[in-house]
KELOGU-294785 format. One record per residue: residue number from 1; z, y, x of N, C-alpha, C in turn. Coordinates in Angstrom, 3 decimals, always signed. Each point is the difference from the previous one (the first is absolute). Example, Ala and Ser with C-alpha at 12.3 -4.5 7.8 and 13.67 -1.06 7.14 Angstrom:
// KELOGU-294785
ATOM, 1, +7.800, -5.690, +13.190, +0.000, +1.190, -0.890, +0.000, +1.200, +0.900;
ATOM, 2, -0.720, +1.050, -0.350, +0.060, +1.190, +0.820, +0.730, +1.090, -0.770;
// end
This chain:
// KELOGU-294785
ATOM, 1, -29.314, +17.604, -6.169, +0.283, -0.913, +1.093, -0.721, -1.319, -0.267;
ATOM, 2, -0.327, -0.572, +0.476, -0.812, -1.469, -0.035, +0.757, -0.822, -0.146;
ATOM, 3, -0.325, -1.237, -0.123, +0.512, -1.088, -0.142, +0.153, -0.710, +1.384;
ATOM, 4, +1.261, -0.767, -0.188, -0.353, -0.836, +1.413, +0.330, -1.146, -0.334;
ATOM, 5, -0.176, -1.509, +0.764, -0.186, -0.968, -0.111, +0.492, -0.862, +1.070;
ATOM, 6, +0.875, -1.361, -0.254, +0.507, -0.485, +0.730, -0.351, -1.699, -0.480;
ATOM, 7, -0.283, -0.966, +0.930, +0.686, -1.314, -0.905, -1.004, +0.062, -1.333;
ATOM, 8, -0.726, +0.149, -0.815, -0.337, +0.207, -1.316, +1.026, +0.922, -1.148;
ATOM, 9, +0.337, +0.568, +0.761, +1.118, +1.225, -0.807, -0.621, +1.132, +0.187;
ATOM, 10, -0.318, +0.857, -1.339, +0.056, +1.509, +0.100, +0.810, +1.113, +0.225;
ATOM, 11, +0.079, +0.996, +0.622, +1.712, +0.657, +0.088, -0.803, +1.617, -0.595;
ATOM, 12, +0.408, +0.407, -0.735, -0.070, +1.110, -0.744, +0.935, +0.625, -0.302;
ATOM, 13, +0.160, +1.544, -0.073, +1.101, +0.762, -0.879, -0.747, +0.532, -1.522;
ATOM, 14, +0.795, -0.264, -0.811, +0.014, +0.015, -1.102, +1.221, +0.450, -0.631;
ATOM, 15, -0.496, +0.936, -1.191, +1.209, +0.458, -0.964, +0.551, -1.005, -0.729;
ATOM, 16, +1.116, +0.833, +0.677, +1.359, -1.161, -0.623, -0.177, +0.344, -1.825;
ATOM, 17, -0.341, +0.370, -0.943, -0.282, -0.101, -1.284, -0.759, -1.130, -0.355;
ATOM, 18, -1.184, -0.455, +1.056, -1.005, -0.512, -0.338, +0.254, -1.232, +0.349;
ATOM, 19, +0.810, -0.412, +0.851, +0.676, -1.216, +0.620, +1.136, -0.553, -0.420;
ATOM, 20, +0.806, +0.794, -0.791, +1.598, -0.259, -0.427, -0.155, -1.157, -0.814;
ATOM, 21, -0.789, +0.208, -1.263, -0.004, -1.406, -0.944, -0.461, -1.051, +0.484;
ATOM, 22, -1.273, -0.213, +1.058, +0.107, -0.796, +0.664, +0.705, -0.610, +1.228;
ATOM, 23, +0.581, +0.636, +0.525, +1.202, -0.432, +1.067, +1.451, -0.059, -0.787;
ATOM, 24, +0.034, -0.368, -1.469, +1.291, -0.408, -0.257, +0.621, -0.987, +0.477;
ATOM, 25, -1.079, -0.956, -0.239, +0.244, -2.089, +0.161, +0.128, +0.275, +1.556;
ATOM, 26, -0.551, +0.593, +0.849, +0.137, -0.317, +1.232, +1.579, +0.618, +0.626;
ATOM, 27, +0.321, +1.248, -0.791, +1.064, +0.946, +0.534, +1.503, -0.696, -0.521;
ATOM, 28, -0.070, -1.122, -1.340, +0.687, -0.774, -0.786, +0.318, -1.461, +1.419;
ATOM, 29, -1.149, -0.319, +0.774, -0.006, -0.669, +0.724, +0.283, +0.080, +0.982;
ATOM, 30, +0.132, +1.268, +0.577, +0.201, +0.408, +1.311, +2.051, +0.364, -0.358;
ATOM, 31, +0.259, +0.363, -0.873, +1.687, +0.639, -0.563, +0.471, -1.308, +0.534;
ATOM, 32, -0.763, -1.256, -0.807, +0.562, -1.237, -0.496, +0.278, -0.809, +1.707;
ATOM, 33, -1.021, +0.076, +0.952, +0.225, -0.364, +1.211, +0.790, +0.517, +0.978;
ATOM, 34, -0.008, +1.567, +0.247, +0.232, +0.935, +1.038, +1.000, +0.723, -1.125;
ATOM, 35, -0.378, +0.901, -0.647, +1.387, +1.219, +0.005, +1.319, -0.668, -0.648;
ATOM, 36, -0.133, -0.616, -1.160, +1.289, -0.383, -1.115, +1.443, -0.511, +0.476;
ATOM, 37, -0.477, -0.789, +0.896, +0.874, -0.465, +1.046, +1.534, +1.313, +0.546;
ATOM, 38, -1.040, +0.743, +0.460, +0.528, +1.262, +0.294, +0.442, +0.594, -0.578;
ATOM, 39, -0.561, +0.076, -1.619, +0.884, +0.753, -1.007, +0.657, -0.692, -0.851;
ATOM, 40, +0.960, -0.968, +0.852, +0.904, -0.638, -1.191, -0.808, -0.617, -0.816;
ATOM, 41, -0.996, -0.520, +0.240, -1.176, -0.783, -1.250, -0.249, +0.919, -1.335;
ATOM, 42, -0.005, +1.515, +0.288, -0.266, +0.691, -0.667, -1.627, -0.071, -0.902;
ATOM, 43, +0.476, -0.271, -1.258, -1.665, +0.050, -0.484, -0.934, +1.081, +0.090;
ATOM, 44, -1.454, -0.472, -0.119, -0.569, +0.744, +0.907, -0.801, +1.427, -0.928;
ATOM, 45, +0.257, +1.261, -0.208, -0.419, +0.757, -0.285, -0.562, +1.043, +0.486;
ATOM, 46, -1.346, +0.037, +0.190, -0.407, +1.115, +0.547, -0.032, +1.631, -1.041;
ATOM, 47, +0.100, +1.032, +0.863, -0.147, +0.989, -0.535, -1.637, +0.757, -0.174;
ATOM, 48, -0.772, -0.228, -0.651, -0.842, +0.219, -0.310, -0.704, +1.835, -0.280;
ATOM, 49, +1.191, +0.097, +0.023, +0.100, +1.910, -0.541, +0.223, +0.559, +1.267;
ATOM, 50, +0.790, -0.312, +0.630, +0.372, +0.607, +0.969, -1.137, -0.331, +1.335;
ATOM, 51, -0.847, -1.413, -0.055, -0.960, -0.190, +1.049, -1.131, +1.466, -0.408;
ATOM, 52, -0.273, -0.119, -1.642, -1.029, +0.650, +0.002, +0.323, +1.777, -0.169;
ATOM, 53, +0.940, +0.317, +0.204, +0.393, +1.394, +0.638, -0.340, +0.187, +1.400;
ATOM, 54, +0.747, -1.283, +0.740, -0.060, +0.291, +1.356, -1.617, +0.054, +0.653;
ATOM, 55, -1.277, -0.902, -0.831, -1.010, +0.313, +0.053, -0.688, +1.578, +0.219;
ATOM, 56, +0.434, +0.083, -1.709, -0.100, +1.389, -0.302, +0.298, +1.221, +1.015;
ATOM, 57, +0.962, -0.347, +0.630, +0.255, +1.003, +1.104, -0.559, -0.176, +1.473;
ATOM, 58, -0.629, -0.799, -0.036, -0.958, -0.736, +1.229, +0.896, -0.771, +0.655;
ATOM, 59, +1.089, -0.423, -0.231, +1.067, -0.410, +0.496, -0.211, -1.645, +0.457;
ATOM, 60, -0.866, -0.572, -0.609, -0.197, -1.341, -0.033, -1.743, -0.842, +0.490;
ATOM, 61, +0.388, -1.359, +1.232, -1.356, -0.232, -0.257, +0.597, -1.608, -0.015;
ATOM, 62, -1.432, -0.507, -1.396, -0.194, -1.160, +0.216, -1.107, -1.052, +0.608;
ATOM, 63, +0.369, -0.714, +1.002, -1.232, -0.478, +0.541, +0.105, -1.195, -0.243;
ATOM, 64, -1.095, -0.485, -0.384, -0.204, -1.548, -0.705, -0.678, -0.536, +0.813;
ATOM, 65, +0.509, -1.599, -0.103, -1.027, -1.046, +0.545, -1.151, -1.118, -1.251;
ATOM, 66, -0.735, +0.313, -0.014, -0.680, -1.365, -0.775, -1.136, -0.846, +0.575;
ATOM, 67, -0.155, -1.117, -0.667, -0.462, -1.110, +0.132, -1.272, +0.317, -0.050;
ATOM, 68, -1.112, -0.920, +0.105, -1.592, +0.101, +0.302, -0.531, +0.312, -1.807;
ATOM, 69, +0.858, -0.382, -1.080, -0.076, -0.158, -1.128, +0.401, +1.586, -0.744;
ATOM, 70, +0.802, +0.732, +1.251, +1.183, +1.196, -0.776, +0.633, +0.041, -0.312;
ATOM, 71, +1.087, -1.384, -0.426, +1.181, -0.133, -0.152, +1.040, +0.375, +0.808;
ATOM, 72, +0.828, +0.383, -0.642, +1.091, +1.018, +1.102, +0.530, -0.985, +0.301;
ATOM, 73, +0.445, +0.070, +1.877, +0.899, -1.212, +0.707, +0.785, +0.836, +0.607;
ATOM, 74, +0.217, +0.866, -0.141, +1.126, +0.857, +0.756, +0.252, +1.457, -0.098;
ATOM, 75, +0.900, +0.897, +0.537, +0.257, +0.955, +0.170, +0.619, +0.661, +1.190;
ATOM, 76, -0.144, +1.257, +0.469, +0.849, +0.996, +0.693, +0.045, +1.244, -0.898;
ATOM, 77, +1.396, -0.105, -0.142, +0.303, +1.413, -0.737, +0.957, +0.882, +0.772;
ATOM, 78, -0.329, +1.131, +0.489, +0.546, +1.465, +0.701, +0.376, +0.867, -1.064;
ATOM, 79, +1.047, +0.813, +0.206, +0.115, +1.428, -0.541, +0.721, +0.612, +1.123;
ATOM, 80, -0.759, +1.051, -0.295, -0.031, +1.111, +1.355, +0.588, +1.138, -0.781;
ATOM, 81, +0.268, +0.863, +1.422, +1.363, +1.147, -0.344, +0.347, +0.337, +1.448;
ATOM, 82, +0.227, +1.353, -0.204, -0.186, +1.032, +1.046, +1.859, -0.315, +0.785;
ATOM, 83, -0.453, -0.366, +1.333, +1.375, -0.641, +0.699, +0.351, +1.064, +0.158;
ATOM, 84, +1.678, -0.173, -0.439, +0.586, +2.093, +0.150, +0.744, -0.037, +1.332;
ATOM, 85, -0.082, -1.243, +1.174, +0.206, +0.115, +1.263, -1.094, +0.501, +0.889;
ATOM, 86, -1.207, -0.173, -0.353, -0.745, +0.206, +0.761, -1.415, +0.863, -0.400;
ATOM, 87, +0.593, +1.513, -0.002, -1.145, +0.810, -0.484, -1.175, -0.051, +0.137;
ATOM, 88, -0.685, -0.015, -1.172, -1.688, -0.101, -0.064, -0.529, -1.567, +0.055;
ATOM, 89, +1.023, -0.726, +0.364, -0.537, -1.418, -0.583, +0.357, -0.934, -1.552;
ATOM, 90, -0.905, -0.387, -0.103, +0.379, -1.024, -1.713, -0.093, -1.340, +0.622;
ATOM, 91, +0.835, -0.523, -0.618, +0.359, -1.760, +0.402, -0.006, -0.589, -1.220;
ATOM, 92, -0.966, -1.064, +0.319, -0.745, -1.044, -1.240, +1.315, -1.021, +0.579;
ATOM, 93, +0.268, -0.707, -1.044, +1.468, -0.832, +0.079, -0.546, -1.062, -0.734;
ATOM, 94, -0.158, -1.046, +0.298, -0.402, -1.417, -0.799, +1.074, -0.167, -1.319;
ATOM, 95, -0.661, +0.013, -1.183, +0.881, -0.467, -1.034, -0.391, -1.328, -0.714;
ATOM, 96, -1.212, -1.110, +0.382, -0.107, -1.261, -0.396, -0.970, -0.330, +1.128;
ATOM, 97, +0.295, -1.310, +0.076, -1.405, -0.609, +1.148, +0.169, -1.584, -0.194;
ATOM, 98, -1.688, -0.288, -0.990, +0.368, -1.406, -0.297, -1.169, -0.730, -0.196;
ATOM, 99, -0.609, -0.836, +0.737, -0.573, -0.609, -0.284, -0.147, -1.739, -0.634;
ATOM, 100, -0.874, -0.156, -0.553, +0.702, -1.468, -0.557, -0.189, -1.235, +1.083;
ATOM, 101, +0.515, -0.793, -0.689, -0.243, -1.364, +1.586, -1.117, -0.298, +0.066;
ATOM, 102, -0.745, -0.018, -0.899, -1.874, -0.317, +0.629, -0.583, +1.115, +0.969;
ATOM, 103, +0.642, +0.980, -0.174, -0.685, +1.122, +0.858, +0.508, +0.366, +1.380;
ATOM, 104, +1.433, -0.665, -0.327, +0.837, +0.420, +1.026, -0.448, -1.143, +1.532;
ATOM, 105, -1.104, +0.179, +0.814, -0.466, -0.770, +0.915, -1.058, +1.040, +0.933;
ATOM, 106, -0.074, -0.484, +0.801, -0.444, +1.017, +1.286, +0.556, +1.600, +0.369;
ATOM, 107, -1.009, +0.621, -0.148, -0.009, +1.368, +0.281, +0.083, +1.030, -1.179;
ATOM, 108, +0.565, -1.413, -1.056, -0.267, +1.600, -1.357, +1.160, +0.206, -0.081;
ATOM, 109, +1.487, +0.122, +0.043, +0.712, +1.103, +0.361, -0.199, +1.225, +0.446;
ATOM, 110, -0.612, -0.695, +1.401, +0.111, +1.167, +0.813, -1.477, +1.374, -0.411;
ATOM, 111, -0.766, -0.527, -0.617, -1.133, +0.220, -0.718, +0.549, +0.939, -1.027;
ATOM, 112, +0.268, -0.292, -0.765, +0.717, +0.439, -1.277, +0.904, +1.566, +0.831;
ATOM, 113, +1.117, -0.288, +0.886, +0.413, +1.096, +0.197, -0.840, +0.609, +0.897;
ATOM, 114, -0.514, -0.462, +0.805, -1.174, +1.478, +0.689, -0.793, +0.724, -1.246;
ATOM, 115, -0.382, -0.602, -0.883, -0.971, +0.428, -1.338, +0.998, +1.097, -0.257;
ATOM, 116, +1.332, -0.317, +0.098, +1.042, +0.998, -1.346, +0.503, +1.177, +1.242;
ATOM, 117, -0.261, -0.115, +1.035, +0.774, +0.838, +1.234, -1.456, +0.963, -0.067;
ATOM, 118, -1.137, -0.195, -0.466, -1.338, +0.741, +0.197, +0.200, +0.379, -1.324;
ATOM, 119, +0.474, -0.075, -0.968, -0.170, +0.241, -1.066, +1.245, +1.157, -0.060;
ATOM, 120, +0.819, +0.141, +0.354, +1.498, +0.855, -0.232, -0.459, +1.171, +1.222;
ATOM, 121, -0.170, -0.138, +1.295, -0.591, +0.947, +0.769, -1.400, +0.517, -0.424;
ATOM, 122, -0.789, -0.012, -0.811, -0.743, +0.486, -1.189, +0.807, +1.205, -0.791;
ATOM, 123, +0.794, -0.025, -0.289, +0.995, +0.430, -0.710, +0.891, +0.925, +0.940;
ATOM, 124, -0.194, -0.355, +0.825, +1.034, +1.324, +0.571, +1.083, -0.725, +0.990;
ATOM, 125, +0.351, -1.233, -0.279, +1.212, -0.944, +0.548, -0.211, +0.510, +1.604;
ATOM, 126, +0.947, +0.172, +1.283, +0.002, -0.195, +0.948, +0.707, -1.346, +1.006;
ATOM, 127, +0.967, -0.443, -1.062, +1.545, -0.866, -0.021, -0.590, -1.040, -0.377;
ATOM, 128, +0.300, -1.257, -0.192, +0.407, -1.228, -0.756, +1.226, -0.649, +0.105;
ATOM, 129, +0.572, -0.052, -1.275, +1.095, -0.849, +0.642, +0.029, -1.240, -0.512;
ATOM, 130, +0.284, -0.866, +0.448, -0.089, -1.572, -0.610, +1.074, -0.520, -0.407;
ATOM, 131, +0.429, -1.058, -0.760, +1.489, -0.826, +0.337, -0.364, -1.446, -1.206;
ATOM, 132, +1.008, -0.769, +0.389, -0.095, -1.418, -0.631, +1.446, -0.080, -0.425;
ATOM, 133, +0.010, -1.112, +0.034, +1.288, -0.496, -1.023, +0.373, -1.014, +1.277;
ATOM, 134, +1.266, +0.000, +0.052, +0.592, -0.643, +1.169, -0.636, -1.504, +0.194;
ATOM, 135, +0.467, -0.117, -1.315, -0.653, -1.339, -0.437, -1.224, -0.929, +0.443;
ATOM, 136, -0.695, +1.235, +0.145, -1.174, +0.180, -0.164, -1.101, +0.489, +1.288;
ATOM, 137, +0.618, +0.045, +1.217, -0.545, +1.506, +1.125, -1.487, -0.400, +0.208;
ATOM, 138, -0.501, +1.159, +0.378, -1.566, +0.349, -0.060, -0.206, +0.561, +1.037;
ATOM, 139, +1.099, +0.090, +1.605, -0.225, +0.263, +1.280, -0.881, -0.365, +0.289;
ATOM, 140, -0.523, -1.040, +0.247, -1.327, -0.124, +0.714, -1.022, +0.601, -0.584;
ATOM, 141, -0.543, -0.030, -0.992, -1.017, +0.871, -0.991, +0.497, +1.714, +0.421;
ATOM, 142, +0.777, +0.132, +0.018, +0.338, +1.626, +0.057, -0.660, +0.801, +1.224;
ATOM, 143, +0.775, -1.216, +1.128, -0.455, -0.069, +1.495, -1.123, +0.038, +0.295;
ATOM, 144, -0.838, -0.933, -0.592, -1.449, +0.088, -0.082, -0.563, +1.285, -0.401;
ATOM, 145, +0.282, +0.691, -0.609, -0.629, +1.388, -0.802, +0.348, +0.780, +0.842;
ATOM, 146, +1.130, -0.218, +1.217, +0.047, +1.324, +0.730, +1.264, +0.596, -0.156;
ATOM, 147, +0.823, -0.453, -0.933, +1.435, +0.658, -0.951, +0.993, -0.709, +1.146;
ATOM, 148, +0.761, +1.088, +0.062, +0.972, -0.396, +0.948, +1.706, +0.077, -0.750;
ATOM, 149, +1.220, -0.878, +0.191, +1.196, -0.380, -0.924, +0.369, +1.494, +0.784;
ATOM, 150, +0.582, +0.983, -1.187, +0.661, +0.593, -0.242, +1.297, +0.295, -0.362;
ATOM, 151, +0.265, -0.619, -1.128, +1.346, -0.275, -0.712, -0.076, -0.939, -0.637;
ATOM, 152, +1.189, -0.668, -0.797, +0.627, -0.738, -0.805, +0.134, +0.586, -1.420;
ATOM, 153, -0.133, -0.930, -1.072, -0.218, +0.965, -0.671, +1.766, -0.897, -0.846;
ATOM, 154, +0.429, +0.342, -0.982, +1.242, -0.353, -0.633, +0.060, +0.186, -1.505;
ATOM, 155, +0.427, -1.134, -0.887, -0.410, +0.404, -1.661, +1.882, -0.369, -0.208;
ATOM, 156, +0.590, +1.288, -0.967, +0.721, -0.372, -0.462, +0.470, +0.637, -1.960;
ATOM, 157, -0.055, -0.934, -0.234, +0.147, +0.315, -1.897, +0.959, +1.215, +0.285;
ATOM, 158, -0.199, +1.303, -0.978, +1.325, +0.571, -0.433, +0.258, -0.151, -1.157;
ATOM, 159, +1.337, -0.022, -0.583, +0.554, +0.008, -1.108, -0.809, +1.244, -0.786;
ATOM, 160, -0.328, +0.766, +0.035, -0.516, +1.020, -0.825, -1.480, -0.134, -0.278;
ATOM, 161, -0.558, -0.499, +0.935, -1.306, -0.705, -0.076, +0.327, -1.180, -1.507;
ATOM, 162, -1.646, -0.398, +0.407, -0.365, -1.154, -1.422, +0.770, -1.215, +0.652;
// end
């Protein structure tokens, strides 16, 4: 797949192996703004084993944004999986989307996820599903791509859980 370009941003998919050590500081940054909140200010640990299984099983794409230099300024991360409502389709489900505040200006959002929506329908995806953090909503960006509100989504701790 090619590269595409927005703003002075590159948008590429790339293996998540090859990207992980470098998208720590940014994924440390993105917990620290957007998710922690949500998890009880839960510190931030990613699972590292379990991303690179879900690779392994084609399960995963990462699409990066960088700078004119190559420095990584962002991410869209999908893992996809065969929807057991709706036979014969796989639905890519957003599991990070972050760009930093220098990047975060014009059209590279929306850049970034057309790159990762071409990149997962590559793959087989027919679905996307999107979602934000209440906190946080990404309706208009969604809207823009064409994604229409579906559901609500709801987080609640169980006791048997961590």
């Amino acid at each position: 797949m090619a590269d595409a370009r927005v703003e002075g941003l590159v948008f590429r998919e790339e293996a998540a192996a090859a990207v992980l050590p470098e998208a720590a500081e940014l994924a440390a940054r993105h917990w620290r703004e957007v998710e922690a909140g949500l998890h009880g200010d839960a510190d931030y640990v990613p699972d590292g084993e379990r991303y690179a299984a879900l690779e392994k099983l084609g399960m995963l794409s990462v699409t990066t944004a960088r700078d004119e230099a190559g420095r990584l300024a962002g991410y869209a991360v999908f893992t996809l999986a065969p929807c057991p409502h709706l036979k014969g389709e796989t639905v890519a489900a957003l599991d990070g989307l972050y760009l930093t505040p220098r990047a975060r200006r014009g059209l590279n959002a929306l850049g970034l996820l057309r790159s990762a929506e071409a990149a997962v329908a590559a793959r087989g995806a027919s679905l996307a599903q999107y979602s934000s953090p209440a906190s946080r909503p990404c309706d208009a960006l969604y809207r823009r791509l064409g994604a229409a509100h579906t559901e609500t989504i709801w987080h609640k701790r169980l006791h048997g859980g961590k």
